[in-house]
N, C-alpha and C positions, 0 to 999 in steps of 0.2 A: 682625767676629769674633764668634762665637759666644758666648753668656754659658754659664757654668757655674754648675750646680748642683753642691753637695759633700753627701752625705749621711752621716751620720753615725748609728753605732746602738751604745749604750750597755748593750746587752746579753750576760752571756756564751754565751746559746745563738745558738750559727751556726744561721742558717734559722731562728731562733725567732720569735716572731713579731712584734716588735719589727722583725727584719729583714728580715721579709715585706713590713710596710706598708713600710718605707722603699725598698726596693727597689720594691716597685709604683709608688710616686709617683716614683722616679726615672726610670722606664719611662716614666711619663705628661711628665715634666721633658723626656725627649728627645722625645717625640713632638711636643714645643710647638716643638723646635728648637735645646735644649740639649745642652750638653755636662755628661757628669754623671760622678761618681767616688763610691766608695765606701769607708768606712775606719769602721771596727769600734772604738771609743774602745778597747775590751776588750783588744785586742791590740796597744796603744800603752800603753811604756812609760810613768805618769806618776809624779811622784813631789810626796809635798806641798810647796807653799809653805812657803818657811821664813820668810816674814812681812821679809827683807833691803832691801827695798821699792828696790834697786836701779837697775832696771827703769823705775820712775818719777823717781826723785832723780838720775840720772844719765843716762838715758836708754839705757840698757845692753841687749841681749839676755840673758837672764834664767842667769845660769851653771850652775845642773843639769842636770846631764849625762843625758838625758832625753829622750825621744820627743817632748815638748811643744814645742820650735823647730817640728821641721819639721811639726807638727800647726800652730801658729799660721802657720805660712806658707800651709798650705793653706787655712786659715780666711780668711785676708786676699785669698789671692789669689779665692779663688771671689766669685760675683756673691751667688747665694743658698745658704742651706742648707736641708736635711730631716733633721730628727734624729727618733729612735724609742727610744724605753726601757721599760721594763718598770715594775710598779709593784711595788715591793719594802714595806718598812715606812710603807705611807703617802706613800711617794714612790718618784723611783727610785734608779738603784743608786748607791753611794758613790762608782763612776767620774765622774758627773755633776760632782758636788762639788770633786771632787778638780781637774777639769780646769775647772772655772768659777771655782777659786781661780788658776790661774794663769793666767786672763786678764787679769790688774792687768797684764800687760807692753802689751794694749793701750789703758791708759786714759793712756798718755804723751802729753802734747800732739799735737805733732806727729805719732803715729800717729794718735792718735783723729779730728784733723782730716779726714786724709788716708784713713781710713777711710769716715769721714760726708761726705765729697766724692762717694761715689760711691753711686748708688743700691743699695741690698741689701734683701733679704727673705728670711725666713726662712718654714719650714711645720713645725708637730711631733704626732708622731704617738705615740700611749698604747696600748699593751696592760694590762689591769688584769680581775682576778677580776672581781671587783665596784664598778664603777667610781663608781657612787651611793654617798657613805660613807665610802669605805675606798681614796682617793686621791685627796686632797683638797691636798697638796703636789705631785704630779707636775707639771700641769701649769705652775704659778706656777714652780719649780726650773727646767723646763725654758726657759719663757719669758725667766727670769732669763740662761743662758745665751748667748741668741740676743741677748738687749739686749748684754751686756758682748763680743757678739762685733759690735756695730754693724747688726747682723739683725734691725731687726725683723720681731716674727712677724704675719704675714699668713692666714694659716688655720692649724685645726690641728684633730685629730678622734680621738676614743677608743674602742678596741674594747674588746668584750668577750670577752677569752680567759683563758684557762691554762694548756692542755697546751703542749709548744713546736709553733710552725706550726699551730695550730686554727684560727688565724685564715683560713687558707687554704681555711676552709671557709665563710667567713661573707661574701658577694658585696657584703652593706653596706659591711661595713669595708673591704674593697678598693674599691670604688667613691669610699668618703669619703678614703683614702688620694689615690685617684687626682686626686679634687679639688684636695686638696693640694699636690700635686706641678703640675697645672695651673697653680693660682694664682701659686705661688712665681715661673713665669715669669712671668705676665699682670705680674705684681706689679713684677717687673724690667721690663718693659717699660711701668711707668708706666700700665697698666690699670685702670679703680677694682675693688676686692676687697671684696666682701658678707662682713665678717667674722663669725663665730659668734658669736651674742649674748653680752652680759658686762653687767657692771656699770659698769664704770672704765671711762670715753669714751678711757682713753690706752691701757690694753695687753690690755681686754677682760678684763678677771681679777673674780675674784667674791669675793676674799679682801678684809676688811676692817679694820681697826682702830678700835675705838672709843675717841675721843680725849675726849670729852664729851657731854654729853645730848643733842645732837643732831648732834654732829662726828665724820666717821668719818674716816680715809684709806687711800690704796691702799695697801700695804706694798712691795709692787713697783716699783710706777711714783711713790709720794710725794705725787699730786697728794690735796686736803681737798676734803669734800665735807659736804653737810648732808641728816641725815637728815629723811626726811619720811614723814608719817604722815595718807595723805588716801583717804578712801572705804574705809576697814576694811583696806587694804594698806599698806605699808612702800614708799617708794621713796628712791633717793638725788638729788641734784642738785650738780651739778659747774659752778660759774660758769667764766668762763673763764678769770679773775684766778688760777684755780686751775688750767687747764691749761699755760697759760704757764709754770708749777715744776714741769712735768713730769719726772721725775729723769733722763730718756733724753735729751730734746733738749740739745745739744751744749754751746750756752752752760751751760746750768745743771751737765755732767759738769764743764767747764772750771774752774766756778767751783767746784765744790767740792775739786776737784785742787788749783786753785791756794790758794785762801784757808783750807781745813783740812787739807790732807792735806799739802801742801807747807812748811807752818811748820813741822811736826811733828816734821823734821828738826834744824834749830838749836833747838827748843825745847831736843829730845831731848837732846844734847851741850854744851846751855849746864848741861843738870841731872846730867845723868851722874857727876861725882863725889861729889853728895850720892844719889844710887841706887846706887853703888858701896860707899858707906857704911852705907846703910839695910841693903841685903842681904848685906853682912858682918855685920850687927849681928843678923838676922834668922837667918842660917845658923849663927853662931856658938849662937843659941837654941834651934835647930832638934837641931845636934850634941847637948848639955845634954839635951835631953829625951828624945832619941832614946836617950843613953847610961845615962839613970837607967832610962826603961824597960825596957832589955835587962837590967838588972843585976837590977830585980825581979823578972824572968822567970827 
């Protein structure tokens, strides 16, 4: 059977260029030998997480009535994905967010297992004005959603456009697309992948956290690192004691499902009538204040 690629494009201009690259590396996804499908996040209803954490505490299919089932089905059932977005404020659009909140429905055990039983990869593709600078959140957001879909990203490449479809004029960025879209299968098909250089040995990202005088860590991926300062340059070093608490690989999702997020429940409901109490005592303060200042107005 054929592996399938699902591409995904997070932009609301059709043809824009967002959905130029994604469509060219799908092009190049079939010519490897895939099956590929296309679906516009923009044009799928989503609607926010209401935080009900259902989904996980029960094992539930997530009950918003909502485009987002049959979008996680398609997620699940593909091998790899190609997403494409645009860089809006710094990153991309709110649709990103919105739909990488309600992928807590695949961090359920049993899904998550049965997800990471099977090989997947993912490839993500940036349109951005000025991409030195001035979209420095795109790709880490993006990245993010390909980890929380059990995808990880395998390549991925930034043009530089504006207008919608400019991109169509720039033979690089289609070419670095098409790479992309290459990869994504070599990658399913257990190929080794020459990833784009990064910092962080685990998801390639350049973003850092500085935790102490010379301790940084990934913000994505979690794993700690020690800065180093040799020959007039800067570098990081990542032991391996540190890649092992990679935040992606499966034991460490498990564990933090099971041992923080999962208590959180009976914590929740053993305290609930003293939070019941607190925010009647709160709202009843809130009324009081609310009502004197209307009266001095």
């Amino acid at each position: 059977m054929a592996l399938k690629v699902l591409g995904l494009v997070a932009s609301y201009r059709k043809w824009g260029n967002s959905e130029v690259l994604v469509r060219v590396a799908l092009r190049a996804a079939g010519e490897e030998g895939a099956d590929t499908e296309l679906i516009r996040l923009t044009d799928v209803k989503i609607r926010p997480c209401k935080g009900c954490m259902a989904c996980l505490f029960k094992g539930e299919r997530c009950a918003i009535r909502d485009g987002m089932p049959e979008l996680l089905d398609a997620l699940t059932e593909a091998d790899g994905l190609v997403i494409g977005a645009p860089t809006y404020m710094l990153g991309p659009p709110g649709v990103v967010k919105m739909a990488t909140d309600r992928l807590i429905e695949l961090m359920h055990p049993e899904r998550l297992r049965a997800l990471m039983a099977k090989r997947r990869a993912s490839g993500i593709l940036i349109a951005a004005t000025e991409p030195e600078g001035w979209s420095p959140f795109t790709l880490p957001l993006l990245k993010l959603f390909c980890y929380a879909c059990a995808a990880p990203p395998v390549d991925w490449a930034v043009a530089k456009a504006s207008g919608p479809g400019e991109v169509a004029l720039d033979e690089g960025a289609l070419e670095n697309a098409k790479r992309v879209g290459y990869n994504v299968v070599r990658a399913l098909r257990g190929e080794d992948i020459e990833r784009p250089e990064g910092v962080c040995p685990t998801c390639g990202g350049r973003l850092l956290e500085f935790l102490g005088p010379d301790k940084v860590r990934c913000p994505l991926c979690g794993v700690e690192g020690r800065l180093v300062y040799e020959d007039g340059r800067f570098s990081v070093e990542f032991g391996p004691e540190a890649l092992e608490k990679a935040r992606w690989e499966l034991e460490n999702v498990l564990k933090h499902i099971r041992e923080v997020v999962m208590p959180t429940r009976d914590r929740y409901l053993a305290l609930l009538p003293k939070i019941r109490e607190a925010l009647g005592k709160l709202a009843r303060t809130s009324n009081s204040y609310e009502g004197a200042r209307g009266a001095r107005s």
